[in-house]
N, C-alpha and C positions, 0 to 999 in steps of 0.2 A: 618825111621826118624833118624836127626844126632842130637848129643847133645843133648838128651833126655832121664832123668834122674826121677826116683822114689823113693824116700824116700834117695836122694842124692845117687844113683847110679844106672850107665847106663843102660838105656834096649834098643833092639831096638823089633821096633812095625812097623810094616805094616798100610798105611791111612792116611787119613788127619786130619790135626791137629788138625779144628775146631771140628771133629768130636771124635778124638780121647780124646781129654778135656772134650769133653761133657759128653762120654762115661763114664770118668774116676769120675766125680762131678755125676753121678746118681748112680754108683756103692758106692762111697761116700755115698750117701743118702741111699739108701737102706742096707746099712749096719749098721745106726743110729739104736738105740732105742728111741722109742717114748716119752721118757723123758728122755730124754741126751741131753741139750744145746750144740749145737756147731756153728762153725763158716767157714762156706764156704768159701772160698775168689778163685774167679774163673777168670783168668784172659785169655779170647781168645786173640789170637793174630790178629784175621780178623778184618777186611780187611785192615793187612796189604801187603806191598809190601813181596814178589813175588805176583803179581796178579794172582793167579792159583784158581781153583775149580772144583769141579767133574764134568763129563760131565752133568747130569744130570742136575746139577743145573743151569749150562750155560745157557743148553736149555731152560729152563724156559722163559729164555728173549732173544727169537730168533727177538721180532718185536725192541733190540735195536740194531742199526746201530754201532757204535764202539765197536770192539772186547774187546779192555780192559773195557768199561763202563761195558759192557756185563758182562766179565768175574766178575768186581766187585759185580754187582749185585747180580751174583750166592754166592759169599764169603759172603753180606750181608745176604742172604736167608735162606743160608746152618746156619750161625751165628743165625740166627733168630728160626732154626726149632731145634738146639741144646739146647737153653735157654727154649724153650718149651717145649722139654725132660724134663728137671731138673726139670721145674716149677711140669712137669705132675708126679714126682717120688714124690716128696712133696705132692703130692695130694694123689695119690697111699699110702704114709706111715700115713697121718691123718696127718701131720705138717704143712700145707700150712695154717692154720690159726694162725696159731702160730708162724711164718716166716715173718722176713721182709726183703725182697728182695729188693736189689739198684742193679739200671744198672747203668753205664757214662763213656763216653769214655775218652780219658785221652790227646787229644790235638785233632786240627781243622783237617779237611783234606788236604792232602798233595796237594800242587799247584806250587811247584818249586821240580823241581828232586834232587838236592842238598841235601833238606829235606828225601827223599823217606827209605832214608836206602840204604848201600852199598854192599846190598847182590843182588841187579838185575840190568838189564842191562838196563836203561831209555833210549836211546840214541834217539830209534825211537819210543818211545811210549807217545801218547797222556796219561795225565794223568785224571784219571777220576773222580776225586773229584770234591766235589761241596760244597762250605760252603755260596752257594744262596746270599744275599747284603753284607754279612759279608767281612770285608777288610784280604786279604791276606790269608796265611793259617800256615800250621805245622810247625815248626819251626821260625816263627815269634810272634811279642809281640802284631800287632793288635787282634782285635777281631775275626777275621775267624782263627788265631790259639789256642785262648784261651779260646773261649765260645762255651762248648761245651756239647751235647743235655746229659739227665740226667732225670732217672725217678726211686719213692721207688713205692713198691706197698707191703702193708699187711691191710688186711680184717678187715673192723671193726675198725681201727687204724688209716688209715688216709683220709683225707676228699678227694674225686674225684676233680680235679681241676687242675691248672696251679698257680706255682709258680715264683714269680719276684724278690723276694728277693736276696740279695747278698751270695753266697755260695762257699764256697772256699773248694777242694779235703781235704785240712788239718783237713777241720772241722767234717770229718766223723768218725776221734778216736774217740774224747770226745763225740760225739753224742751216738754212738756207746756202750761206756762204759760207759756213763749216764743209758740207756736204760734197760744194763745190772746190772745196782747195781755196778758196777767195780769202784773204789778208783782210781785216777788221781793224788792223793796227792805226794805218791812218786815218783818221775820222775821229770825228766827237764820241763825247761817251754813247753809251748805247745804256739805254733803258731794256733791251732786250737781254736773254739768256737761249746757248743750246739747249735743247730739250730732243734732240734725235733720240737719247735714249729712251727718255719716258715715250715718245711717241711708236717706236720702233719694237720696243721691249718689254713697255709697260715698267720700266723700272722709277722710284722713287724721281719726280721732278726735283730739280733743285732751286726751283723757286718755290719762294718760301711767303710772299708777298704781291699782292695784287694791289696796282695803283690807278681806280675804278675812273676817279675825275679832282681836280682841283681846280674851282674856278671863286672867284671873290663871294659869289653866294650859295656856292655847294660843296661839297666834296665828299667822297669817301674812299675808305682806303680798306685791305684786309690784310692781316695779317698772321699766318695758321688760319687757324678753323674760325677767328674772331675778325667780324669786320663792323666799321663803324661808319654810317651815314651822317654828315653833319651840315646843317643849314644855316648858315649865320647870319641872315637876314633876317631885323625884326617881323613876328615872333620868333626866334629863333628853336630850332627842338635838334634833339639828339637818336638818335636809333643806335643801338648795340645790338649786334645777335653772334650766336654760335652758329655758324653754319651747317657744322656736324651734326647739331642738337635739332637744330632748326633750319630747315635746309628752304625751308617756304617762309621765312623770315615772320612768324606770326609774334614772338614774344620779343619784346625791347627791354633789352637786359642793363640799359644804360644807368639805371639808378640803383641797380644791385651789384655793380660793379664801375665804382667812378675812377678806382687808378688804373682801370683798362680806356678806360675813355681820356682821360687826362693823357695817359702815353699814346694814343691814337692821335691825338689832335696835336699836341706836340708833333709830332712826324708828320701832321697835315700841313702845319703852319710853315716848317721846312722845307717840305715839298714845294709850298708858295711861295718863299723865299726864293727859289733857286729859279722857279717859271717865268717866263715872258709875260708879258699884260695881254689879257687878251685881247685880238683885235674886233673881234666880232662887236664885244660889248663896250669899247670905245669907242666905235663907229653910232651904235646905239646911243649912248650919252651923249656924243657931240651933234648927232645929226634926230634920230629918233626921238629924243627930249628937247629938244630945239624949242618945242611950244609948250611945252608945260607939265604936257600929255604921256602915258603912255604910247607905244605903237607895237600893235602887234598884227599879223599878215591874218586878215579873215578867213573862216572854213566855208563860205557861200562865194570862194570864186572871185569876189570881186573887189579884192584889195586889200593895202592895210588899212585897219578904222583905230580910232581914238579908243580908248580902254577904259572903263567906267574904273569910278575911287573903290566900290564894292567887286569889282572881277577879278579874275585870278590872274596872276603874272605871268609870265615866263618862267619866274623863279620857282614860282609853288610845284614843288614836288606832288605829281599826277592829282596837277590842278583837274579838279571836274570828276575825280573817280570817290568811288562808295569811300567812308574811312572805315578801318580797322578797329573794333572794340579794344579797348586798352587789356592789356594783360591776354592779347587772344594773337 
């Protein structure tokens, strides 16, 4: 392995990663004492891009036809038989009643190579994600990039079932440090909310608001069942949907309803107000436009290239994908 580091400094290890993680959080566990509160935070990297996996697990799924689906599937598997190491080391130490485990991924699956990461070479590869009626995917603000699957599990604790409520990644500190008795008083505001109830109970979230992205050339916010995509870079366009109505974001309701959109955007511009600059895209402007040029990191592997005046941005919302018939 490259760039991998233990307790902030490098080792190299033989294996794969997913495995090697897994390795590393059961060695974790079993070195716990059975009354020592601690705090796992396990982060695999599958299935991301490079699509690679052992042979073994490959094989698995010899009856699918595309080689990359194939290969992802074995990364899902391998991903899947690692978390049930950990779960079984918890079992093994008497703590798994006393554990509350959360999985969730952290954005939709990749559907434009653009998104993939510019550590592999997409040029000729089918991509093998699937985020099913959900519109678009990873690095976009519809719903196929941002709704993403998520499950707690502890014994005794919370009720079997499916949860609909509103839940935002932010709101897993305070829940978290609720849980534990942990003080939130000293610290910055929190953009997070508890949600143990809705999680535990299934009772009514109390959030009422989801704040998707705010950056100089995108944003979108929801608020209730309405949420509004806004891109403000020339050309500039607007998306409106019901979520409840429209849960696969097909119809943009933005022009049959423009003081739901004027009070979204108001709240967006707020929102921007209060935000930091960011730094990504000031390193961009200062350093990436230096020559005139766009820069964006190539999907053949081999660097960043110049950006033709006709190619798509970084900004174009799922630059490179089919469009949407208007009114569908």
């Amino acid at each position: 392995m490259l760039d991998w580091f233990r307790d902030n400094k490098p080792v190299k290890e033989e294996g794969y990663t997913t495995q090697l993680l897994g390795a590393d959080a059961v060695k974790y566990i079993n070195a716990r004492k059975k009354d020592e509160p601690f705090y796992l935070y396990l982060t695999f990297n599958a299935p991301h891009t490079p699509y690679q996996a052992p042979r073994e697990y490959v094989d698995r799924f010899k009856h699918i036809a595309d080689p990359t689906r194939r290969t992802y599937a074995g990364m899902v598997s391998c991903l899947d038989d690692e978390i049930g190491k950990v779960v079984a080391a918890l079992d093994a130490k008497g703590l798994r009643d006393n554990t509350l485990i959360l999985f969730h991924s952290d954005n939709g699956g990749t559907t434009n190579a653009m998104f993939a990461g510019q550590m592999a070479d997409l040029s000729k590869t089918k991509l093998p994600c699937d985020n099913g009626p959900y519109r678009d995917g990873k690095g976009t603000l519809f719903q196929g990039g941002c709704l993403v699957a998520a499950c707690a599990k502890w014994p005794g604790k919370i009720k079997p079932g499916t949860v609909d409520g509103l839940i935002h990644a932010v709101d897993i500190y305070p829940t978290i440090a609720a849980l534990a008795g942990a003080s939130t008083a000293k610290r910055k505001p929190l953009d997070g909310v508890d949600v143990w109830g809705t999680i535990s109970e299934g009772k009514a979230s109390p959030r009422s608001e989801i704040v998707y992205n705010v950056e100089p050339f995108r944003s979108a916010v929801r608020q209730g069942d309405w949420k509004l995509i806004w891109r403000s870079l020339i050309p500039t366009s607007v998306d409106l949907f019901n979520l409840a109505e429209d849960p696969y974001e097909k119809n943009n309701l933005a022009a049959a309803h423009p003081d739901k959109v004027a009070a979204l955007q108001e709240r967006i511009n707020g929102l921007g107000k209060e935000s930091a600059k960011p730094l990504a895209l000031m390193y961009v402007a200062k350093v990436g436009l230096a020559h005139g040029k766009r820069l964006m990191g190539s999907e053949d592997g081999k660097g960043a290239v110049m950006v033709g005046p006709d190619d798509p941005s970084i900004t174009d919302e799922g630059a490179g994908q089919r469009e949407v018939p208007a009114g569908h």
